[in-house]
C-alpha positions in Angstrom: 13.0 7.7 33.4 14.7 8.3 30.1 13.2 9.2 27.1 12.9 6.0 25.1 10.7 4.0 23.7 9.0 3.2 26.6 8.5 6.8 27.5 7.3 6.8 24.1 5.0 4.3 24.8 3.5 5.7 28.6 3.0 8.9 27.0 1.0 7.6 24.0 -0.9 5.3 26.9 -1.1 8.5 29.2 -2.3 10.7 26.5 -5.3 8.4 24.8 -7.0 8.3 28.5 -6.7 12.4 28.4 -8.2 13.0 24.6 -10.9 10.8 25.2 -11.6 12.1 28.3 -11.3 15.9 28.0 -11.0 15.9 23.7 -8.0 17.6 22.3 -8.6 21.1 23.3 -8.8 20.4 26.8 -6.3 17.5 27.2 -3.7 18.6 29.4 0.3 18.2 28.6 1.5 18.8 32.0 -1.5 15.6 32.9 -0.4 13.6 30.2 3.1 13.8 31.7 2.3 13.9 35.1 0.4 10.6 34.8 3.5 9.1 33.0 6.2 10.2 35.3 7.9 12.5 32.7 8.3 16.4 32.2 6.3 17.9 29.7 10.0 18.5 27.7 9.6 14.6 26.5 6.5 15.4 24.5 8.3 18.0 22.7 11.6 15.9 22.5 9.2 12.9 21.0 6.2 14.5 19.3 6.9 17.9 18.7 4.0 19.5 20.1 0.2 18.2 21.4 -1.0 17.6 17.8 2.1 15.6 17.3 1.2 13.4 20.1 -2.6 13.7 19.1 -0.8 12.1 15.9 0.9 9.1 17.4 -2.2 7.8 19.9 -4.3 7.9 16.7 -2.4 7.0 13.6 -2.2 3.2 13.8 -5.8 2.4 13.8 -6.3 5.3 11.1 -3.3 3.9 8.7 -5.3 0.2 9.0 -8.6 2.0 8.3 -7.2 3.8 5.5 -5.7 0.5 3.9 -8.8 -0.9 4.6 -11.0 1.3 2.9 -8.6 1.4 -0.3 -8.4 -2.1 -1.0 -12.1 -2.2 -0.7 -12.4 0.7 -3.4 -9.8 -1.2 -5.5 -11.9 -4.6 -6.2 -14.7 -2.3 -6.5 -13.0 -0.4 -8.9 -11.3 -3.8 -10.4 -14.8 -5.3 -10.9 -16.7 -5.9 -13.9 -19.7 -4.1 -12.7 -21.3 -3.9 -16.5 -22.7 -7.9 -15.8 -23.0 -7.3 -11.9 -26.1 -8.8 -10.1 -27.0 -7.7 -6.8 -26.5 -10.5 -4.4 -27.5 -9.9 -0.4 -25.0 -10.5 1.8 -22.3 -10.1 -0.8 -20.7 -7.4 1.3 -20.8 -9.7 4.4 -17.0 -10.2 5.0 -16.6 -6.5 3.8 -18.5 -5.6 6.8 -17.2 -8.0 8.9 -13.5 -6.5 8.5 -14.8 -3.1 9.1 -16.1 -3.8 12.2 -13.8 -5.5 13.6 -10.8 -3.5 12.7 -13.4 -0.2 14.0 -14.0 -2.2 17.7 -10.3 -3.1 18.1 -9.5 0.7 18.2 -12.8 1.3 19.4 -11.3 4.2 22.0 -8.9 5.6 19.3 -11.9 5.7 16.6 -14.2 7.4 19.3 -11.6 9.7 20.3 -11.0 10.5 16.1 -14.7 11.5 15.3 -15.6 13.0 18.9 -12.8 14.0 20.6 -10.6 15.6 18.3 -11.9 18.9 17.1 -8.9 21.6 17.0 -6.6 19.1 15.9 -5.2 18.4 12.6 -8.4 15.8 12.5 -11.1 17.6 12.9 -12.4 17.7 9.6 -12.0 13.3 9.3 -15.3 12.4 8.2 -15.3 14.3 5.4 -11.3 13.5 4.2 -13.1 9.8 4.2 -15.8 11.3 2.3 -13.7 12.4 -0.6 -11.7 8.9 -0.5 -14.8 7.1 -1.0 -16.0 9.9 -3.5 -12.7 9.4 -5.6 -13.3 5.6 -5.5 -16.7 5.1 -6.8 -16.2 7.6 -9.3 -14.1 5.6 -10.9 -16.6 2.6 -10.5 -19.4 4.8 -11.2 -17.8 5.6 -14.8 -17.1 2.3 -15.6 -21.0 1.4 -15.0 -22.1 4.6 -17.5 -19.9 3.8 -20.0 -21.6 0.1 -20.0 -24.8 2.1 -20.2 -25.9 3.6 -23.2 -27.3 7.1 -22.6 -26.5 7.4 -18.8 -23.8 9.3 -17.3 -22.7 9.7 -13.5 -25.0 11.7 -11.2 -22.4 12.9 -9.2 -25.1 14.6 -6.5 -26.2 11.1 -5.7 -22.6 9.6 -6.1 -21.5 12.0 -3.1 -25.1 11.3 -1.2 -24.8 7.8 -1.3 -20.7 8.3 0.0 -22.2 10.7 3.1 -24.5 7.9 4.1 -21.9 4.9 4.0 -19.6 7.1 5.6 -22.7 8.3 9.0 -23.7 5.0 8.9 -20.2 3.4 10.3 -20.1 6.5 12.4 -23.7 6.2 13.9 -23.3 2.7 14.4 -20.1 3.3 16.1 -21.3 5.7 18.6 -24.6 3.7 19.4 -23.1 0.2 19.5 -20.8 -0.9 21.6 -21.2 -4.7 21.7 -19.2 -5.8 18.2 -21.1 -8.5 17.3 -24.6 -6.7 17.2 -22.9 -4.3 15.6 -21.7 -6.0 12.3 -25.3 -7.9 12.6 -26.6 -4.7 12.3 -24.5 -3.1 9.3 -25.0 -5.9 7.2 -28.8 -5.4 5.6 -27.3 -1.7 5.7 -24.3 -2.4 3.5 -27.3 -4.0 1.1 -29.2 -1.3 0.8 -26.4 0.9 0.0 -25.8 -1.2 -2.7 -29.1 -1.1 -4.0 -29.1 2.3 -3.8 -25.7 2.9 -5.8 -27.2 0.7 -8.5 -30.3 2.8 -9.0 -29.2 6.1 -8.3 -25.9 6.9 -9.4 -26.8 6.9 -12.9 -28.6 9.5 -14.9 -30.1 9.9 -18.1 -27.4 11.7 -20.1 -29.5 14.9 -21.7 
């Protein structure tokens, strides 16, 4: 077979069953290959090395995730939170994006959060972390400065980020059916709204 785009392809197929079988550390080239009727020489030719490949099975559903999560920070950032009422179920559609885009790369997100330490993605959770952190802030700044005497508590700012961020992940890794799942995150998504409101202010002393 020669190295194309379907080789490309069969290795990328090849390699996802290995990572989320064996994790990155364990994941075999010479499998990979073997299972796609290529020499190990293609992965380097294509990908460079394992963390290259790693790269290509996972990148697609992390690049939609990504764009995901931005444009949700952006209306949050582009919203006039100094009149905002809580509403539940506001963040409905919110959620119901998330989990869909999470279950249609179910094996590539599970294979990103539990399969991939020693790779260049080890440390994911918390890169999302500091997205999310960088977001509110800018939210959270905008809802002090319509507050006389409050200013950020960034402690609780970064809490409340953690949480959002091991709630997706929990419910992920506990719930495989899609729609339970988005049932699920919903009165979630409200009470981490709740909470931001409350707690990611502080007096300013």
């Amino acid at each position: 077979m020669s190295i194309n785009n379907e080789s490309r392809e069969k290795l990328i197929e090849c390699a996802k069953k290995e990572f989320l079988e064996k994790g990155f550390v364990k994941a075999s080239l010479r499998n990979i290959c073997s299972q796609a009727g290529l020499t190990t020489g293609a992965v380097y030719f294509l990908f460079n090395d394992k963390n290259g490949l790693f790269e290509a099975v996972v990148s697609g559903a992390l690049g939609e995730f990504t764009q995901l999560m931005q444009t949700h920070l952006a209306e949050e950032i582009n919203a006039d939170i100094s009149t905002y009422t809580f509403v539940p179920g506001e963040h409905d559609e919110f959620a119901r994006q998330l989990v869909s885009l999470l279950y249609s790369h179910y094996d590539e997100m599970m294979i990103l959060l539990e399969k991939s330490q020693g790779s260049q993605f080890e440390n994911l959770p918390d890169k999302i972390i500091e997205m999310l952190d960088a977001g509110y802030l800018r939210s959270a700044q905008k809802y002090a400065d319509s507050q006389p005497g409050k200013r950020v508590n960034r402690y609780m700012l970064h809490w409340l980020s953690h949480i959002q961020v091991d709630a997706f992940i929990h419910l992920l890794t506990h719930e495989k059916d899609r729609n339970r799942a988005e049932e699920k995150i919903k009165p979630v998504l409200d009470m981490l709204v709740k909470s931001w409101l409350e707690f990611v202010l502080e007096d300013d002393k």
